[in-house]
N, C-alpha and C positions, 0 to 999 in steps of 0.2 A: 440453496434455499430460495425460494421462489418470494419478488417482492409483492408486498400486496400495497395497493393504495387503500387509504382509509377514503369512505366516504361518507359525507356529515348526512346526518339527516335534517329533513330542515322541522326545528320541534312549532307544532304551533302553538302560539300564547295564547289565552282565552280572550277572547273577543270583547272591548268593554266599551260602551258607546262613548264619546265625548265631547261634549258641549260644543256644538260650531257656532261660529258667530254666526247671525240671520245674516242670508244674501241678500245681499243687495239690490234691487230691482229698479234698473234704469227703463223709469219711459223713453217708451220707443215712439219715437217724432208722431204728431198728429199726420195723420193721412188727410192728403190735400185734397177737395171735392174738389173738382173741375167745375169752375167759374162758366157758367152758357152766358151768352147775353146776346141780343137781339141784332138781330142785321142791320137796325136801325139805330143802333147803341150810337152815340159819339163820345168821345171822354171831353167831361165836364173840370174848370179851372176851381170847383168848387170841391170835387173827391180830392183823395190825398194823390199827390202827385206820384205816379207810377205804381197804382195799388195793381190786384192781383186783375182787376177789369181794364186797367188801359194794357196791361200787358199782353191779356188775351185777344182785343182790340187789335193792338199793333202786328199780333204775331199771324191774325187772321189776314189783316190785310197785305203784311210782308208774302205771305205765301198765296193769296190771293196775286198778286202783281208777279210775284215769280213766274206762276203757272201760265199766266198771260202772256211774260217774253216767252218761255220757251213755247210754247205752242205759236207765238208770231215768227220766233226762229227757224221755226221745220217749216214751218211754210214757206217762209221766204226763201230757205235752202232749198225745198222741194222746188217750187216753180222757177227757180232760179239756173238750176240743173236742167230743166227740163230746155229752157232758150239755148243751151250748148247745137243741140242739134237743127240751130236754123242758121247756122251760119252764111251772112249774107257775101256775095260779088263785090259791093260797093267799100270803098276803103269808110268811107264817113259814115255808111251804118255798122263797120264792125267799130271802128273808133268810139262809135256813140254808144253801143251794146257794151263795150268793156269799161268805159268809163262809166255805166248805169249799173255794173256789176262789181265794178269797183266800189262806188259810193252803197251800195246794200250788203255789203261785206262788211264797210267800217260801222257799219249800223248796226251789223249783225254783230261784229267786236265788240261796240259799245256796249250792246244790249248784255252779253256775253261778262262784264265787268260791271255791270250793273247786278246783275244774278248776284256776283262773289259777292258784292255789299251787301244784296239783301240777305244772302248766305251771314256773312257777319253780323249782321244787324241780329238775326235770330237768334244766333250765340249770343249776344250780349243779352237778348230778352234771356235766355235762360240762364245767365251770368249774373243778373238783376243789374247789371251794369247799363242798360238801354234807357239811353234817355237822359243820361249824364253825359258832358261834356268830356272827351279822352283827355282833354289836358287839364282841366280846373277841376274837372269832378262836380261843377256846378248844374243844376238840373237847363236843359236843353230848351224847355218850355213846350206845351202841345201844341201850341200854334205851328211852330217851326216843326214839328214833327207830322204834323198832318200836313203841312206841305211837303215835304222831305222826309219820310217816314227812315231813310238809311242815313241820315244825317247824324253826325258823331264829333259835334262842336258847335259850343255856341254863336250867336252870330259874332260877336268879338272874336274868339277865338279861329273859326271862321276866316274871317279877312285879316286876320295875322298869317295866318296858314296859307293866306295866298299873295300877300304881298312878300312872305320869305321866295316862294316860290317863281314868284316875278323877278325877284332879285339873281336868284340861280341863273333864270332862264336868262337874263340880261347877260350873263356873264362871260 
């Protein structure tokens, strides 16, 4: 005798609505207008310190300055490259050619680690961490940052930071 499987049906129930709790509706973050302000703008001691205009401020002129080295970097790589093919006879003009291509190398290095700060520096604007001190958390002040827009200590903290570093270097 031959085995059969049983197979269920599946029965439907009647349908009954039931009470859901009302969902929940999370506002969704306000959408942020982009702050313009004037090429003339400076930030003032009297706004709140690091409002949404020194930010854009800082961030314009950070990449303002970036754009600056790298377009001084290619050039000076460019015409830099280009002196290879004068190679002089005289022992003392190659001496002097390589020690002037030396010295616009470490410029060009500097300039090069100067970028990566202002690089950081942007992160922090978008961090909102720009413009506090990395070690106290203490505000930086605008003065010090219009003059050192990549600066990331206060002036105390600052020359603590470099008398440890004098100490290393002594060592």
């Amino acid at each position: 005798m031959p085995k059969t499987t049983k197979v269920k049906k599946k029965v439907s129930k009647p349908k009954t609505k039931v009470a859901s709790k009302p969902k929940k509706t999370v506002a969704s973050p306000a959408k942020k207008v982009p702050i313009k302000i004037s090429k003339t703008y400076v930030p003032k001691e009297t706004e709140k310190y690091m409002c949404e205009k020194h930010k854009v401020f800082f961030r314009m002129r950070l990449n303002e300055w970036k754009k600056e080295l790298i377009k001084s970097n290619n050039e000076a790589l460019y015409n830099g490259s280009m002196d290879d093919n004068n190679i002089s006879a005289d022992l003392v003009d190659q001496a002097s050619s390589y020690i002037d291509k030396n010295v616009e190398m470490k410029a060009i290095n500097r300039q090069i680690k100067l970028i990566s700060e202002i690089d950081k520096a942007l992160r922090r604007i978008m961090d909102d961490t720009y413009g506090y001190c990395l070690d106290t958390a203490e505000p930086i002040g605008l003065k010090r940052l219009m003059a050192r827009p990549v600066a990331k200590y206060t002036i105390a903290a600052q020359e603590k930071h470099e008398k440890e570093e004098k100490v290393h270097v002594d060592d």
